[in-house]
VEXVEXZA-641852 format. One line per 4 residues: for each residue z, y, x of N, C-alpha, C. Coordinates in steps of 0.2 Angstrom, whole numbers. Last residue first. Layout:
BEGIN
Z:Y:X:Z:Y:X:Z:Y:X  ...
//
This chain:
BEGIN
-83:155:-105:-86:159:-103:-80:159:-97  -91:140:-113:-87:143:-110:-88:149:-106  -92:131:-129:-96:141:-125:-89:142:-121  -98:114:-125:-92:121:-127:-95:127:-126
-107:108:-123:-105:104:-129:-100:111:-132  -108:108:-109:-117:109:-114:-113:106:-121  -99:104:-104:-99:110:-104:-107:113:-106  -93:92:-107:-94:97:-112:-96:103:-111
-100:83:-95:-104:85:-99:-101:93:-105  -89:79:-86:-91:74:-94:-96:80:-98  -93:87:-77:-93:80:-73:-93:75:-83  -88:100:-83:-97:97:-80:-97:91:-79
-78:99:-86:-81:101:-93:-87:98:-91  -71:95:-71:-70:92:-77:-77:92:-82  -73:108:-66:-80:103:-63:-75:96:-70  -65:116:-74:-74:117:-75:-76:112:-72
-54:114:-69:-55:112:-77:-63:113:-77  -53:116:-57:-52:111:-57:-56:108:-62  -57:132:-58:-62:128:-55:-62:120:-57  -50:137:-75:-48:137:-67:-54:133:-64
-58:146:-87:-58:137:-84:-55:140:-77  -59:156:-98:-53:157:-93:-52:148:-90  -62:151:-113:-64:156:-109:-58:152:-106  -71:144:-125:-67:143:-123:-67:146:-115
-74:147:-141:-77:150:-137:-71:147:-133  -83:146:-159:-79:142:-153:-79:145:-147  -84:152:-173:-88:149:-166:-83:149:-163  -91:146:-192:-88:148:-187:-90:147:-181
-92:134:-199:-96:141:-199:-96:146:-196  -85:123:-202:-86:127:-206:-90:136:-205  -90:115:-192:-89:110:-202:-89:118:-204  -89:120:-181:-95:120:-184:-94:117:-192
-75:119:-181:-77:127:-182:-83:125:-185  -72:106:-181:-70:107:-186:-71:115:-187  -78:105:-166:-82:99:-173:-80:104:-179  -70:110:-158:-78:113:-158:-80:109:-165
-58:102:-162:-58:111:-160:-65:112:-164  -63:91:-155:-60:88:-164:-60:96:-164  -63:94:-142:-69:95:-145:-69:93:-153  -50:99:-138:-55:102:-138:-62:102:-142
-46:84:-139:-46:88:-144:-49:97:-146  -52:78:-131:-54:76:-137:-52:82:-142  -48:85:-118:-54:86:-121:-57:84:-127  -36:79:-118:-37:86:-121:-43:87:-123
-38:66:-117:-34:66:-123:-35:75:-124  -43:67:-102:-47:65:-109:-45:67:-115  -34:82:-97:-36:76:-98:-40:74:-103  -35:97:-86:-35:93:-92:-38:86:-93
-25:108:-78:-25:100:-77:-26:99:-87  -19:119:-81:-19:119:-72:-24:111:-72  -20:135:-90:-21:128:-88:-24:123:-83  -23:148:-89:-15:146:-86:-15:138:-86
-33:152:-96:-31:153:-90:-28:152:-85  -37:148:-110:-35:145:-104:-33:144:-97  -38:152:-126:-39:153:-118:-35:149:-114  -48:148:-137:-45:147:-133:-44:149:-125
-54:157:-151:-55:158:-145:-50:154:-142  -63:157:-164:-56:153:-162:-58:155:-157  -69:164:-180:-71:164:-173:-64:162:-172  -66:159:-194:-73:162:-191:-76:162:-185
-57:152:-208:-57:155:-200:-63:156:-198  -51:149:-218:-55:155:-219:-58:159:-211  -43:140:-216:-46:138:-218:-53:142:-219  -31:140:-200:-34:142:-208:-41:140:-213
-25:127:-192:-30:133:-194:-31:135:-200  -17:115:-192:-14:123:-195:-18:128:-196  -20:109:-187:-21:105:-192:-18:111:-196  -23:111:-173:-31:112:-176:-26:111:-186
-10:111:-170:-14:117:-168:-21:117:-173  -9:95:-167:-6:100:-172:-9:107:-174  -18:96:-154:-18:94:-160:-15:94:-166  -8:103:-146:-14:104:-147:-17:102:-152
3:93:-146:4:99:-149:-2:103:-149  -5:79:-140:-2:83:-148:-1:89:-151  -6:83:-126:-11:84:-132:-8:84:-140  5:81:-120:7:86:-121:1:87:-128
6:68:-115:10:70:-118:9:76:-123  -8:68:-110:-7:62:-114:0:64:-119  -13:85:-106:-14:77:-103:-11:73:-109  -13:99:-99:-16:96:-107:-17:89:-106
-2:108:-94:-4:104:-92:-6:102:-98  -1:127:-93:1:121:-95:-2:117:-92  -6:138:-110:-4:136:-102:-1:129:-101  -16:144:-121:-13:137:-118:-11:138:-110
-20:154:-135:-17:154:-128:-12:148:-126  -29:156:-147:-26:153:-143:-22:152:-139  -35:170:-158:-33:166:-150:-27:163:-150  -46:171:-172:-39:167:-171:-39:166:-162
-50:179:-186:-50:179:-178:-45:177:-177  -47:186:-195:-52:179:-197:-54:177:-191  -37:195:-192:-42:194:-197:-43:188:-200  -30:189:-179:-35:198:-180:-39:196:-187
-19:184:-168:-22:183:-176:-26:188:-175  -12:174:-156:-14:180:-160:-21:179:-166  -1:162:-149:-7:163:-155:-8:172:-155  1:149:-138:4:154:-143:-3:158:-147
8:135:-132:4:138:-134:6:143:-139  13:127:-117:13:129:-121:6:131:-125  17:111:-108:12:115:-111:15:119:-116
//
């Protein structure tokens, strides 16, 4: 898995390709412990993630908890098919904004 970043202010994307499974979810959750504190809107994108596991999902959603603590929005774009009946089949897809 990789990840990369763009910045814009108080706007922060994400960009994950990859696999998000048992190994790789750390560096996802590293991810969350470097956001800024000033942040507003997170976008992760997705588009290149082929396969996500529980351990990503948690962290996707430690993602969504730590924007709402502060007031911000969450937007997780770019589901391949696999990753969307995943989001539906555990529900986050009434939990994320995915677009």
């Amino acid at each position: 898995m990789e990840i990369s970043k763009k910045e814009s202010g108080n706007d922060l994307i994400l960009i994950v390709s990859g696999s998000i499974n048992t190994a790789t979810a750390p560096l996802l959750e590293k991810e969350l412990s470097l956001l800024p504190k000033e942040l507003k809107s997170l976008t992760i994108d997705i588009t290149d993630v082929d396969y996500i596991s529980s351990s990503g999902l948690r962290d996707l959603l430690n993602f969504q908890n730590y924007i709402d603590e502060i007031g911000g929005t969450m937007i997780v774009k770019g589901c391949h098919e696999s990753v969307r009946e995943v989001f539906e089949m555990t529900g986050f897809d009434t939990i994320l904004t995915i677009e």
